[in-house]
Biotite code that builds the C-alpha atoms (Angstrom):
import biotite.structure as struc

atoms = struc.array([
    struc.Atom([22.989, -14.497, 24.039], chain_id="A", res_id=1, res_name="UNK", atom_name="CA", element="C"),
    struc.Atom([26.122, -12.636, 23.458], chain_id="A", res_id=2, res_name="UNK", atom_name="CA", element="C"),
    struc.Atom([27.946, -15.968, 22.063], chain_id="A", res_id=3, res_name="UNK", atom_name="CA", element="C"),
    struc.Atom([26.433, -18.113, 20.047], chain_id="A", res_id=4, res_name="UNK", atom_name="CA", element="C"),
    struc.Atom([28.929, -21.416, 20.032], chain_id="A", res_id=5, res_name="UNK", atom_name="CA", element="C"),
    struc.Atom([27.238, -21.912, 22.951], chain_id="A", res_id=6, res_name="UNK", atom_name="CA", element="C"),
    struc.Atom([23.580, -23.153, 21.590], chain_id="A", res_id=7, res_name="UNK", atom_name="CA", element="C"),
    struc.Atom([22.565, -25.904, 22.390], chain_id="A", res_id=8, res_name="UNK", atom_name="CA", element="C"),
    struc.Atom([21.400, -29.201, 19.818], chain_id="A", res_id=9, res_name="UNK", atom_name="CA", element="C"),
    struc.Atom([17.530, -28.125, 21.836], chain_id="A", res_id=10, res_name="UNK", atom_name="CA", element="C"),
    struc.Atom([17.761, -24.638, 20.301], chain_id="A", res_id=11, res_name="UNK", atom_name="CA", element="C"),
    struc.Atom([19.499, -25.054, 17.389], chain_id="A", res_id=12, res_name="UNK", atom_name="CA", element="C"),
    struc.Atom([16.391, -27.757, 16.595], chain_id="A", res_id=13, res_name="UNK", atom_name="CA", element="C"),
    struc.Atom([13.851, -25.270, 17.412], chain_id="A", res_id=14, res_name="UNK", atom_name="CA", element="C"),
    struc.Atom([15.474, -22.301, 15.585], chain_id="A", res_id=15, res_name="UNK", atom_name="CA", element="C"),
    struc.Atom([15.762, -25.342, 12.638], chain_id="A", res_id=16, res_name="UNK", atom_name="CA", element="C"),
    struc.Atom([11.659, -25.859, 12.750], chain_id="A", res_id=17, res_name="UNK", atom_name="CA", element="C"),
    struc.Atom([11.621, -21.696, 12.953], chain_id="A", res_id=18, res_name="UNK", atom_name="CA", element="C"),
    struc.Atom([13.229, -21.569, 9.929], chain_id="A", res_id=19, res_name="UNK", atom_name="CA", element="C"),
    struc.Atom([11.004, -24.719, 8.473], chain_id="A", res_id=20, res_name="UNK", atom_name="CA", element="C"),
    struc.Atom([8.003, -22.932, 8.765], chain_id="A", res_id=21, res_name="UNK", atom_name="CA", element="C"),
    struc.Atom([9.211, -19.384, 7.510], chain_id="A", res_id=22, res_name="UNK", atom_name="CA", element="C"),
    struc.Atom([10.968, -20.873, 4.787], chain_id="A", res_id=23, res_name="UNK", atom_name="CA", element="C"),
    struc.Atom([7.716, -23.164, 3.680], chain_id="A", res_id=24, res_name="UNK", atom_name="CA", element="C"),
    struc.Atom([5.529, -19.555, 3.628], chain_id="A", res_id=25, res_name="UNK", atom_name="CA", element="C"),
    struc.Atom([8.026, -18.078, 1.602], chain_id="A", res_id=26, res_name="UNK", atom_name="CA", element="C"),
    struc.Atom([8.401, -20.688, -0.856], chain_id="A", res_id=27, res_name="UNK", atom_name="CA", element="C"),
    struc.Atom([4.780, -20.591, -1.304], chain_id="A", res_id=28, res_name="UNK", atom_name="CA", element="C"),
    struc.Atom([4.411, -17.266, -2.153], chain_id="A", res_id=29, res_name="UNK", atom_name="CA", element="C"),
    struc.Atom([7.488, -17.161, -4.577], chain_id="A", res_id=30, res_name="UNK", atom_name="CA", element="C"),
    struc.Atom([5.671, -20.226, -6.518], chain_id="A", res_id=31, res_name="UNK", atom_name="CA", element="C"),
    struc.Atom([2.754, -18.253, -6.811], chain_id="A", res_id=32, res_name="UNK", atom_name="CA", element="C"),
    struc.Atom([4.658, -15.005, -8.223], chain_id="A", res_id=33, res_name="UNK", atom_name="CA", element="C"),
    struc.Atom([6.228, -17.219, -10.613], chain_id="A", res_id=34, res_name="UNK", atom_name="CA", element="C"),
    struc.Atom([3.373, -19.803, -11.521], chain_id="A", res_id=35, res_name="UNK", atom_name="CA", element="C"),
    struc.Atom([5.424, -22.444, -10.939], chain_id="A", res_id=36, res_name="UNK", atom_name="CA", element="C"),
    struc.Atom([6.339, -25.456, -8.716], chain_id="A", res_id=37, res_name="UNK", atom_name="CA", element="C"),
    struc.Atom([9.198, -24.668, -6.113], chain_id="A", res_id=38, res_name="UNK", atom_name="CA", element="C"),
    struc.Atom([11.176, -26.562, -3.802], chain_id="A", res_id=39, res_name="UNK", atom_name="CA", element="C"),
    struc.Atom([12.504, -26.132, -1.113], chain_id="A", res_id=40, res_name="UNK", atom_name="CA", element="C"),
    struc.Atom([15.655, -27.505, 0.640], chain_id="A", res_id=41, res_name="UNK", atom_name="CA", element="C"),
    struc.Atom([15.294, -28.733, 4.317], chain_id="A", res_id=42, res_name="UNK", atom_name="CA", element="C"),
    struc.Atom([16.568, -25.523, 6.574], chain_id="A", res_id=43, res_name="UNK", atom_name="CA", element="C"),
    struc.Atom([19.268, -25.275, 8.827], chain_id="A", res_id=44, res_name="UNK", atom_name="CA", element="C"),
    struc.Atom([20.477, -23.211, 11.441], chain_id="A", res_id=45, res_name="UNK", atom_name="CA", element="C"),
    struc.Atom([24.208, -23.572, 11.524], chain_id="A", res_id=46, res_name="UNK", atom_name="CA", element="C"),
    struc.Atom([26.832, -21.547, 13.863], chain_id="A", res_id=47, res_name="UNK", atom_name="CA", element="C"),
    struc.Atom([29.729, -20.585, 11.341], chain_id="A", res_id=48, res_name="UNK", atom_name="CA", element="C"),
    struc.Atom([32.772, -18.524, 11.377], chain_id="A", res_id=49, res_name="UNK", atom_name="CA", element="C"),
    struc.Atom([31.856, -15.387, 9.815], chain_id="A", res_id=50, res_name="UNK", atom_name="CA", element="C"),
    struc.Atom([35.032, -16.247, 7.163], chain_id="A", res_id=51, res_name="UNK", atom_name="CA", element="C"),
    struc.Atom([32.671, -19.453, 6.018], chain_id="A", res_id=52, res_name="UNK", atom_name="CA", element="C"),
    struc.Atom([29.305, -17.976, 4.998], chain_id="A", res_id=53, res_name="UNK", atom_name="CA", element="C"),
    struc.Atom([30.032, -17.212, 1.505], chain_id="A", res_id=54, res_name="UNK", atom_name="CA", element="C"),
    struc.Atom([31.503, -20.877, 0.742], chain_id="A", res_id=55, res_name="UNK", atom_name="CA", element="C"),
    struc.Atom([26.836, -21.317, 1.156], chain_id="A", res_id=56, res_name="UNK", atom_name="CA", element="C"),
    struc.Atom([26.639, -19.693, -2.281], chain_id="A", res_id=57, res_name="UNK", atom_name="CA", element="C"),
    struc.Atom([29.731, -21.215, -4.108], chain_id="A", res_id=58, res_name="UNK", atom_name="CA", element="C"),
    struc.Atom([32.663, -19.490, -2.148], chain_id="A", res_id=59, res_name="UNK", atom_name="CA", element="C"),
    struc.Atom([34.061, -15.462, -1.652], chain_id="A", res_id=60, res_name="UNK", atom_name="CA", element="C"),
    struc.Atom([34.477, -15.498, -5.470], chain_id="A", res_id=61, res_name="UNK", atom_name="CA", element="C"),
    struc.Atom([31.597, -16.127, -7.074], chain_id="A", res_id=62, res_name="UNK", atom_name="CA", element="C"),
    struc.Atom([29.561, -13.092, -8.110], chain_id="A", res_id=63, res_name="UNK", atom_name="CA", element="C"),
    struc.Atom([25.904, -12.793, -6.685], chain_id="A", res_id=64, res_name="UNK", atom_name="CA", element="C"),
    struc.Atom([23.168, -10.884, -6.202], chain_id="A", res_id=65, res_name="UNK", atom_name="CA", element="C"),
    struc.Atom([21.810, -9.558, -3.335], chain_id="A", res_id=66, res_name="UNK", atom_name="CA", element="C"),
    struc.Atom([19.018, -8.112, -1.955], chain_id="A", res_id=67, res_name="UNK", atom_name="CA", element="C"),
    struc.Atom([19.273, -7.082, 1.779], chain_id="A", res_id=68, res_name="UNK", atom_name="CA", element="C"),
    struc.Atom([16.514, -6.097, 4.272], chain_id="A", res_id=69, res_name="UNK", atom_name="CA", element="C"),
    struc.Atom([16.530, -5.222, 7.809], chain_id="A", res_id=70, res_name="UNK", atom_name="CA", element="C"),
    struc.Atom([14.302, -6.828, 10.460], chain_id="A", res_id=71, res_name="UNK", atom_name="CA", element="C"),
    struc.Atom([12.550, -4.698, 13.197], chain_id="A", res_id=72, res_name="UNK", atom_name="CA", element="C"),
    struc.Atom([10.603, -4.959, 15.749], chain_id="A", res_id=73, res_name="UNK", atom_name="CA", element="C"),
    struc.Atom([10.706, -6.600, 19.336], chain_id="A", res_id=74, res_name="UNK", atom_name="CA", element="C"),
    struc.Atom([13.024, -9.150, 17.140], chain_id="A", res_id=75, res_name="UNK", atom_name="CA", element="C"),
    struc.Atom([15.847, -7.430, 15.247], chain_id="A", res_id=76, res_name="UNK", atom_name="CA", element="C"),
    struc.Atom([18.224, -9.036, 12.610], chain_id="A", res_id=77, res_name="UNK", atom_name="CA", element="C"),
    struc.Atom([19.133, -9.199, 8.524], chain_id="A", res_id=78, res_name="UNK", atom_name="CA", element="C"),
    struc.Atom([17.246, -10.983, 6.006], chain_id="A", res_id=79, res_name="UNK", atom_name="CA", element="C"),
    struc.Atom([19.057, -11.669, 3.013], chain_id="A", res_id=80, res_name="UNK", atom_name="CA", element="C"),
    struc.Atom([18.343, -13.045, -0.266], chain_id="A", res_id=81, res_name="UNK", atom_name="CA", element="C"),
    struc.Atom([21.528, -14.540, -2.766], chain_id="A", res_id=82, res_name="UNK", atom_name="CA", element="C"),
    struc.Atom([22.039, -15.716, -5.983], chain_id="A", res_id=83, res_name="UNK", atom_name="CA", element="C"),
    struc.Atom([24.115, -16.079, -8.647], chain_id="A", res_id=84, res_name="UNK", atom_name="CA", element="C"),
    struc.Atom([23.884, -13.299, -11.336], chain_id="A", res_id=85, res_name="UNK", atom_name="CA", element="C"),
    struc.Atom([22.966, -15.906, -14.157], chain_id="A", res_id=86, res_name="UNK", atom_name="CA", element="C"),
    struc.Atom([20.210, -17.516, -11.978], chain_id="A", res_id=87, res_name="UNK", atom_name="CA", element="C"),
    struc.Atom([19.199, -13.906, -11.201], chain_id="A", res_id=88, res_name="UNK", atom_name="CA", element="C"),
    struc.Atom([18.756, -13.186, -15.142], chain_id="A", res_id=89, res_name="UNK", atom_name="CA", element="C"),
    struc.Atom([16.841, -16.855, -14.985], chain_id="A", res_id=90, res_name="UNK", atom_name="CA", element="C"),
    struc.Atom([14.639, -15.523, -12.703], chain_id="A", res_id=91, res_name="UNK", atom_name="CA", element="C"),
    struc.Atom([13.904, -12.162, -14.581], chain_id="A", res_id=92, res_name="UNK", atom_name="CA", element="C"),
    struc.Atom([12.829, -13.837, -17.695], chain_id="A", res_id=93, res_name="UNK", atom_name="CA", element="C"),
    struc.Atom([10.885, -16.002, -16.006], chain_id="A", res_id=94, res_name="UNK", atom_name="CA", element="C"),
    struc.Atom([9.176, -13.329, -14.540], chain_id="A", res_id=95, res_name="UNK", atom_name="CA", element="C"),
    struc.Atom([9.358, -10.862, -17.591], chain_id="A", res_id=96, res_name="UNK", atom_name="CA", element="C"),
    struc.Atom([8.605, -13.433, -20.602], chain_id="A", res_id=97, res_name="UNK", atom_name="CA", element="C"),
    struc.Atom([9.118, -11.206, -23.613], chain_id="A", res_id=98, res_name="UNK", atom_name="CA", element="C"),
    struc.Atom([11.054, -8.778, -22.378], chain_id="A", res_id=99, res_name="UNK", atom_name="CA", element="C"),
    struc.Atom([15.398, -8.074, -23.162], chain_id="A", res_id=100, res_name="UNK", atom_name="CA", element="C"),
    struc.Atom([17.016, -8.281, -20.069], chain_id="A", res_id=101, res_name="UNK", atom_name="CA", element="C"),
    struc.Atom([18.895, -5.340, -19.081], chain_id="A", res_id=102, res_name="UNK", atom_name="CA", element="C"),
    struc.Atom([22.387, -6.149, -17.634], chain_id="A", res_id=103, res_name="UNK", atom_name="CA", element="C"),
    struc.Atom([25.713, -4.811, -18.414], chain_id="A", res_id=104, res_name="UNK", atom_name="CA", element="C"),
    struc.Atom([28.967, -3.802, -16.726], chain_id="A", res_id=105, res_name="UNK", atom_name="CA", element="C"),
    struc.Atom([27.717, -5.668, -13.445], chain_id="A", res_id=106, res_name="UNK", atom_name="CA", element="C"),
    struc.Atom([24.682, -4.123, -13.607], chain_id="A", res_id=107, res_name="UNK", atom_name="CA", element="C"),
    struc.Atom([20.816, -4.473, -13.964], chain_id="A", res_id=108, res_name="UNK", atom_name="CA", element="C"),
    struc.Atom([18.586, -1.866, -15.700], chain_id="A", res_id=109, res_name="UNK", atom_name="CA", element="C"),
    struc.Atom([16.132, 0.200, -13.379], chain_id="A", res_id=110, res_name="UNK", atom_name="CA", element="C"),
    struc.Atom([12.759, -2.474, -14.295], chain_id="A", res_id=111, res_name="UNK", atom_name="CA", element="C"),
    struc.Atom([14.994, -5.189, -13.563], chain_id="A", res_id=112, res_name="UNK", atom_name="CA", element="C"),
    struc.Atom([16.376, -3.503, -10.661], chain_id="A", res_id=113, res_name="UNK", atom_name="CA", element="C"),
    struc.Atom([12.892, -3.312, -9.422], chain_id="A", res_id=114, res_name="UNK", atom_name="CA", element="C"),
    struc.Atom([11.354, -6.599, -10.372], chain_id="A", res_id=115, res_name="UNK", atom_name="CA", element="C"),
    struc.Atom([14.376, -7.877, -8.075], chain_id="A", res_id=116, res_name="UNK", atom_name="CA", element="C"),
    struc.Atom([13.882, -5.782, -4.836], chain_id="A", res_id=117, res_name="UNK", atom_name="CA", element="C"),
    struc.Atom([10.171, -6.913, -4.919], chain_id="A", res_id=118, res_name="UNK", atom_name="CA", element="C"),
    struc.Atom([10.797, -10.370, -5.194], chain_id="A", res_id=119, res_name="UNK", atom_name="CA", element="C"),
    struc.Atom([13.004, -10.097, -2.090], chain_id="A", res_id=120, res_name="UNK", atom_name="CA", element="C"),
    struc.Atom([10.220, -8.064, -0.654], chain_id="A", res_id=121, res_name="UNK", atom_name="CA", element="C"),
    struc.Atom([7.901, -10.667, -0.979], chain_id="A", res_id=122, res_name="UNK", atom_name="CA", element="C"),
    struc.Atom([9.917, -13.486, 0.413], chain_id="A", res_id=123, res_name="UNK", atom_name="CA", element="C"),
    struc.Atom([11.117, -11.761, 3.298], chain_id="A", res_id=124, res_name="UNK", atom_name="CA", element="C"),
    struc.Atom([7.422, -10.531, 4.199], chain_id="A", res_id=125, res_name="UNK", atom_name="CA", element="C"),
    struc.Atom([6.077, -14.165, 3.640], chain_id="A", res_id=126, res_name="UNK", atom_name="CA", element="C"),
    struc.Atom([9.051, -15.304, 6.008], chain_id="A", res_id=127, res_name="UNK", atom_name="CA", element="C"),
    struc.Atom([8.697, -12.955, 8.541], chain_id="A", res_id=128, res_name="UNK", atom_name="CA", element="C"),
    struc.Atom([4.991, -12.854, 8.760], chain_id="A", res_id=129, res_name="UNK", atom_name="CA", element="C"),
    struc.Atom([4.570, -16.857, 9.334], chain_id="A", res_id=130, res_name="UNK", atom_name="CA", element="C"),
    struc.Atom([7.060, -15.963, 12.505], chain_id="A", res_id=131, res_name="UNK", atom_name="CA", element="C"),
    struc.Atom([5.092, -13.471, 13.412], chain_id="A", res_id=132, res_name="UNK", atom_name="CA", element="C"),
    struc.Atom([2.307, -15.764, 13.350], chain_id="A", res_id=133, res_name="UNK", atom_name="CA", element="C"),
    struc.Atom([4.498, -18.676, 15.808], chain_id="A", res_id=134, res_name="UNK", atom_name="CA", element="C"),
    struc.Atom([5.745, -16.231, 17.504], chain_id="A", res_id=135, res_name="UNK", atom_name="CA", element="C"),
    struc.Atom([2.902, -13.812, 18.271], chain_id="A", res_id=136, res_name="UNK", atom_name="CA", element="C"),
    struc.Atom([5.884, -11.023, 17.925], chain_id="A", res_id=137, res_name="UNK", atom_name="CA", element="C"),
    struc.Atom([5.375, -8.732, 15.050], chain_id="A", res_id=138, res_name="UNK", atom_name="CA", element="C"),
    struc.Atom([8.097, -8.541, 12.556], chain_id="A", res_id=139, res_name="UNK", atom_name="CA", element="C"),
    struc.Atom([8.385, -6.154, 10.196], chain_id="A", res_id=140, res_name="UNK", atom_name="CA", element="C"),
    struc.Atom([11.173, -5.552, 7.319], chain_id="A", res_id=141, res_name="UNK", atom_name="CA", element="C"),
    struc.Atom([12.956, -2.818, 5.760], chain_id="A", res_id=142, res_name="UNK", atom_name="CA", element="C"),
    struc.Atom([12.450, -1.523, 1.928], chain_id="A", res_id=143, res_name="UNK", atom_name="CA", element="C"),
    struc.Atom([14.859, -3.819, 0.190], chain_id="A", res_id=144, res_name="UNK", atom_name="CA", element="C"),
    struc.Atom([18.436, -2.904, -0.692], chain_id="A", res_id=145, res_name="UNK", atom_name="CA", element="C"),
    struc.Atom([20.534, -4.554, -3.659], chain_id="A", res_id=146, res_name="UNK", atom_name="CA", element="C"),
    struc.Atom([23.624, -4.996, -4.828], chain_id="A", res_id=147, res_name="UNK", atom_name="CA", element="C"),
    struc.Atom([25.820, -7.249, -7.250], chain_id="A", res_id=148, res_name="UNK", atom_name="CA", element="C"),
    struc.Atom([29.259, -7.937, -6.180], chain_id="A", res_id=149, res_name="UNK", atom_name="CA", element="C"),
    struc.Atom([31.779, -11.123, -5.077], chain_id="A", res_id=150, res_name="UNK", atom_name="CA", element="C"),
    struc.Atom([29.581, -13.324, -2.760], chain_id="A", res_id=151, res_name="UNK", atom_name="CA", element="C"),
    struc.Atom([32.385, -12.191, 0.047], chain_id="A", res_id=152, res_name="UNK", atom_name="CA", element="C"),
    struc.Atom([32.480, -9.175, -0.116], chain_id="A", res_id=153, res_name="UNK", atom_name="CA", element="C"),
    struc.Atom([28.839, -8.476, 0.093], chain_id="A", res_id=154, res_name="UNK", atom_name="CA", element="C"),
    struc.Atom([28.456, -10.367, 3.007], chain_id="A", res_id=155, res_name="UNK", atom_name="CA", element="C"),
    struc.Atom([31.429, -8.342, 4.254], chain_id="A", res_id=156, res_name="UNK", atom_name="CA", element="C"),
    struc.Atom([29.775, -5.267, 4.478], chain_id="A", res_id=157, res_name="UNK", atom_name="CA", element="C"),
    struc.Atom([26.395, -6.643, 6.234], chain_id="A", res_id=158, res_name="UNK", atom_name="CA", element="C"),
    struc.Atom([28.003, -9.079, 8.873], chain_id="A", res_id=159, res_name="UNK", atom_name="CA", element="C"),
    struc.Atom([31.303, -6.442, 9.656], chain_id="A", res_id=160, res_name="UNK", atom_name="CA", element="C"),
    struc.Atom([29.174, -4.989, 12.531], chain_id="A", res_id=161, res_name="UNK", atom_name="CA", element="C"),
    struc.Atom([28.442, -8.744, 14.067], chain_id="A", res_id=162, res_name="UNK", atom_name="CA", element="C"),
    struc.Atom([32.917, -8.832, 14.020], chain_id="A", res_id=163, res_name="UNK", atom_name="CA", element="C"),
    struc.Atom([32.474, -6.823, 17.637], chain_id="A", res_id=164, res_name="UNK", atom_name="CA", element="C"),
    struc.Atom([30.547, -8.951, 19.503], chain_id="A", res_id=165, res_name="UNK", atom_name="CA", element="C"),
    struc.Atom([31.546, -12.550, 18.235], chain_id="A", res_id=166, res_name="UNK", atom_name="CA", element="C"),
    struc.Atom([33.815, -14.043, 15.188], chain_id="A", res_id=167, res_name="UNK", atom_name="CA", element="C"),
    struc.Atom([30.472, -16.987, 14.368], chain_id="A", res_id=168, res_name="UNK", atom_name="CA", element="C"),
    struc.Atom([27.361, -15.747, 13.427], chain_id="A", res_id=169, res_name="UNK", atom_name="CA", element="C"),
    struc.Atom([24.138, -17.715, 13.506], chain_id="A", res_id=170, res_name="UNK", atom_name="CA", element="C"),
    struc.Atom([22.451, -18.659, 10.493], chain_id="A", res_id=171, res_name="UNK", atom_name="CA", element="C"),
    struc.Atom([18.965, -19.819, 9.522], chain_id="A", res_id=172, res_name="UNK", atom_name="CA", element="C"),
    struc.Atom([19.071, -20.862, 6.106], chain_id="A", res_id=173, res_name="UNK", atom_name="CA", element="C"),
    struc.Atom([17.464, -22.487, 2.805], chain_id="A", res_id=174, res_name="UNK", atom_name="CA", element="C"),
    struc.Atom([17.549, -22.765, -0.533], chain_id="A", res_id=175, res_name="UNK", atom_name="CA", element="C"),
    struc.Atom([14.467, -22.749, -3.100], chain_id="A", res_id=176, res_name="UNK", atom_name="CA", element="C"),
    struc.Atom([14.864, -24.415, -6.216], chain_id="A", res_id=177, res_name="UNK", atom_name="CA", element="C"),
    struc.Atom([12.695, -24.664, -9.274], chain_id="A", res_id=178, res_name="UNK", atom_name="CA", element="C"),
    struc.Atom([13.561, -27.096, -11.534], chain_id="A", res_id=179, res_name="UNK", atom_name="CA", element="C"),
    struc.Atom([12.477, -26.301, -14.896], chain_id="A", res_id=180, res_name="UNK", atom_name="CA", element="C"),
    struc.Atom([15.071, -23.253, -15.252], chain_id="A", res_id=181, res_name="UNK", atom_name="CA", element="C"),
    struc.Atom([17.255, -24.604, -12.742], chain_id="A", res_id=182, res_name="UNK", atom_name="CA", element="C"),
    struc.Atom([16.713, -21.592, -10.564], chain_id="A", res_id=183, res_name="UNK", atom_name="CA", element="C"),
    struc.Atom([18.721, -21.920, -6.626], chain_id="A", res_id=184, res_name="UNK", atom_name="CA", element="C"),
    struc.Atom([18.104, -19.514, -4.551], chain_id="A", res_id=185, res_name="UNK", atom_name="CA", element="C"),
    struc.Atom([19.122, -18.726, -1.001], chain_id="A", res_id=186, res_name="UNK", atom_name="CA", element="C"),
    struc.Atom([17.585, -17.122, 1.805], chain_id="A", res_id=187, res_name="UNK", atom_name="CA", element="C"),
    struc.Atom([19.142, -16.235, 5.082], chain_id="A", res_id=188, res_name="UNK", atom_name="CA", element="C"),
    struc.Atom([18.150, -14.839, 8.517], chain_id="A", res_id=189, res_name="UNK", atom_name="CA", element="C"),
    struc.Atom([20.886, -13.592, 10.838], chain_id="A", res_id=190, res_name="UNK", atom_name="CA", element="C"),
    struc.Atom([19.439, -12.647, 14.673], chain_id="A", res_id=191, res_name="UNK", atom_name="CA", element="C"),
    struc.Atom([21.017, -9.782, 15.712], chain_id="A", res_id=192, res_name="UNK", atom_name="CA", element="C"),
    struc.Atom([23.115, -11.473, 18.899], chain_id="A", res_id=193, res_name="UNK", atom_name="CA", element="C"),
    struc.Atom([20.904, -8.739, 21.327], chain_id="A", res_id=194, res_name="UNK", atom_name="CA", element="C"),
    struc.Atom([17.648, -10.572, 19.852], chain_id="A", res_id=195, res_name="UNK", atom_name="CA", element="C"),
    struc.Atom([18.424, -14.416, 20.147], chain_id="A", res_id=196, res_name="UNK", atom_name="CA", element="C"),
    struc.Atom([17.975, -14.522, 24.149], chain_id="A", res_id=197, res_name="UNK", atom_name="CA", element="C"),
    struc.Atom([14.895, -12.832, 23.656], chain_id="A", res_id=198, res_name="UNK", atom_name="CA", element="C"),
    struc.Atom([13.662, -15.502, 20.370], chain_id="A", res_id=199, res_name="UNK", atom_name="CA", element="C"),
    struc.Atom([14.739, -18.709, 22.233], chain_id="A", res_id=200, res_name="UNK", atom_name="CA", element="C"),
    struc.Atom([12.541, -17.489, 25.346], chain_id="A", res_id=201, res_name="UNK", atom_name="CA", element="C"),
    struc.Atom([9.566, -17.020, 22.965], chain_id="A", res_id=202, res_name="UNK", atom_name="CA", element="C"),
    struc.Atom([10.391, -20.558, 21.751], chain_id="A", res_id=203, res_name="UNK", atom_name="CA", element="C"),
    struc.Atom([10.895, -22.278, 25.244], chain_id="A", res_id=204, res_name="UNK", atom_name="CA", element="C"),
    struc.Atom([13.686, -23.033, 24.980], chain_id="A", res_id=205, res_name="UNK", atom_name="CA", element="C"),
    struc.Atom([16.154, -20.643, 26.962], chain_id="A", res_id=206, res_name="UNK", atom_name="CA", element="C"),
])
């Protein structure tokens, strides 16, 4: 579908429930890497101006983390995990009791570094793999990027190349939160525009 303002409430719902499912196998698995109880926000799969998607994570200034993978397969697209550089540090002591975290200058040390991609790993193979399972298309993803920067600019450099073929982008999105540390974060899935035709068919509901 080369524009996507013009989805329909139908498909929007069913991307919605799409994103529901993924989202509920992710969550799962990160509350089993951390041994603790996670929650999960109720998904959505909102049509916004590319200009908007930072304002998801606290606006264009505030300075996140992220961890980027590609999707491939029959179904192509971006998964993409954000959050705030003190919920990332959260996170890692959480999941490194006893050890100093590393991170200076804008920057996390290599183990960090590491214990980061993997965690993105994880929830992006959990996510992808329950839609593989709806959708009897496999999905695979990428080895996991990262990067710490303004929330803006980040998403900048992954969504420039959606700028050519339409100024919205759709987004399936949620947010996991665990409330003992007060951890937030978001996950994302972008379609690539060539793949959603092909998704809502699998769904029914071209």
């Amino acid at each position: 579908m080369d524009d996507v303002l013009n989805l329909t409430k139908r498909q929007l719902d069913a991307l919605r429930e799409l994103g529901n499912i993924g989202s509920g196998n992710a969550a799962t698995a990160l509350a089993q890497f951390l041994n603790r109880k996670i929650d999960m926000d109720v998904p959505s799969a909102k049509i916004l101006p590319l200009a908007e998607v930072s304002g998801l994570v606290g606006g264009p200034e505030q300075q996140v983390l992220g961890i980027f993978l590609k999707v491939m397969g029959q179904l192509s697209g971006r998964f993409i995990l954000l959050v705030p550089t003190s919920t990332a540090i959260k996170l890692l002591q959480a999941l490194m009791p006893g050890f100093e975290i590393n991170f200076s200058n804008g920057k996390f040390g290599e183990m960090e570094t590491s214990c980061m991609r993997e965690v993105g790993n994880i929830l992006a193979g959990s996510f992808l793999n329950a839609l593989s399972v709806l959708t009897r298309v496999p999905m695979l993803n990428s080895l996991p990027s990262m990067a710490i920067d303004m929330a803006g600019a980040l998403l900048d450099s992954v969504i420039s190349d959606m700028a050519a073929v339409s100024d919205h982008v759709l987004m399936i999105e949620t947010a996991f939160v665990e409330s003992q540390e007060n951890l937030r974060i978001h996950i994302f899935l972008l379609p690539d525009p060539a793949s959603l035709d092909r998704l809502l068919e699998i769904l029914g509901v071209k």
